[in-house]
Structure formats: structure tokens, C-alpha cells
C-alpha positions as CSV (number, residue, x, y, z in Angstrom):
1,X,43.7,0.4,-43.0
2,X,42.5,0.9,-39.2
3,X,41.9,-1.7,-36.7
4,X,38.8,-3.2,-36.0
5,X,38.1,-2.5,-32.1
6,X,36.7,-5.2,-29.9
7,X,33.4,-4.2,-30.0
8,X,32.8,-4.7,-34.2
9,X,35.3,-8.2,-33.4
10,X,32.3,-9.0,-30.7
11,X,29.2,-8.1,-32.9
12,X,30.7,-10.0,-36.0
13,X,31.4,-12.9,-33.8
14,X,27.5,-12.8,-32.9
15,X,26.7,-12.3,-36.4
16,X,28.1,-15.3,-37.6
17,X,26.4,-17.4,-35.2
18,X,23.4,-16.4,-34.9
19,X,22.0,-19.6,-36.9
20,X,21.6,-21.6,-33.9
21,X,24.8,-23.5,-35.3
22,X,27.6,-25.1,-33.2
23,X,31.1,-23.1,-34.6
24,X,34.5,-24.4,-33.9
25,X,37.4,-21.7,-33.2
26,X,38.7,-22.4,-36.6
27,X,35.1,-21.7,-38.8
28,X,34.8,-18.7,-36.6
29,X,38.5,-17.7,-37.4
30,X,37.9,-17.9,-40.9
31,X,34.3,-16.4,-41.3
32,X,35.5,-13.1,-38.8
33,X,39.0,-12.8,-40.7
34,X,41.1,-13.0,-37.3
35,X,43.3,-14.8,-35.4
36,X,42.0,-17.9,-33.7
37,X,43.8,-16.3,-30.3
38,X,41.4,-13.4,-30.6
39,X,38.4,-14.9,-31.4
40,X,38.9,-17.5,-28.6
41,X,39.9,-14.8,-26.1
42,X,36.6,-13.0,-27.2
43,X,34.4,-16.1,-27.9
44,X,35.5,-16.2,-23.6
45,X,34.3,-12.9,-22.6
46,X,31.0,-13.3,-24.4
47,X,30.7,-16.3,-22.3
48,X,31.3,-14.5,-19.3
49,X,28.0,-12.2,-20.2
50,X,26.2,-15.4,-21.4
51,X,25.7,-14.8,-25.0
52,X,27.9,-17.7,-26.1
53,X,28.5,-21.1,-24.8
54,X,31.6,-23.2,-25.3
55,X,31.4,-26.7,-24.9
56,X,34.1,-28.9,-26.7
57,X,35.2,-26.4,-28.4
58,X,31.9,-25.2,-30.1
59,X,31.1,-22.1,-29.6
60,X,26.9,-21.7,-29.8
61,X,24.7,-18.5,-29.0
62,X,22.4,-18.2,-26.1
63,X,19.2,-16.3,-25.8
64,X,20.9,-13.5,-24.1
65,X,23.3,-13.8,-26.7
66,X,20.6,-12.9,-29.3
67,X,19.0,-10.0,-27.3
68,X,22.5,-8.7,-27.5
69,X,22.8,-9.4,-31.1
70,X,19.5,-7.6,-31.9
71,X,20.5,-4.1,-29.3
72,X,24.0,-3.9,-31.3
73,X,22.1,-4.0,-34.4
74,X,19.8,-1.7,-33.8
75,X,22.1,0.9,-32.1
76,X,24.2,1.1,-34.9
């Protein structure tokens, strides 16, 4: 078994929230089968791009965040 790389973490991160929903580190942990460390350490460089904002601890997709989503998709 091989190791995801940060980019599939990153896209399956955007996947999971791209219904507009507010996620908690935890739901996200669970839905991306990770660590909450990692998915909080990435949930934190998406923010720094602007695809994800964290407020209380919700994580929630931007605009930006779906433009993203949409040129990952169709790349690959």
C-alpha cells in the first residue's frame, strides 16, 4: 500500500466540502481517512491560497476554493 501525496490529501479534502457545508477537523478526519494533524495542517495551507476558511474550527470552501476544485478535476 503506497502513500497518498499531499496533493490527492488536498483534492479529497476539497471534495468533501464542496457542499457549501461547515466541516469540523474531526468529520473531515473521518470522511478523508487521516489523521486530524494532517488534515488540519492541510485544511491551513488551503487557507493560505483561499480555497478554505476556518472559523471556529469549521472548515468551509471559498469560491476560489471551487475553481480549484473544478481545475484538479478536470486535469486528472
Amino acid at each position: 500500500m503506497s502513500k497518498r501525496t499531499f496533493f490527492e490529501i488536498r483534492k479529497e479534502i476539497l471534495k468533501t466540502i464542496k457542499d457549501k457545508k461547515e466541516y469540523s477537523y474531526a468529520e473531515l478526519e473521518r470522511k478523508v481517512n487521516t489523521n486530524w494533524k494532517t488534515v488540519r495542517l492541510h485544511c491551513k495551507d488551503l487557507q493560505l491560497v483561499e480555497a478554505v476558511t476556518i472559523y471556529n474550527n469549521k472548515i468551509k470552501i471559498t469560491d476560489f476554493g471551487f475553481t480549484l476544485l473544478r481545475k484538479l478535476e478536470k486535469n486528472l
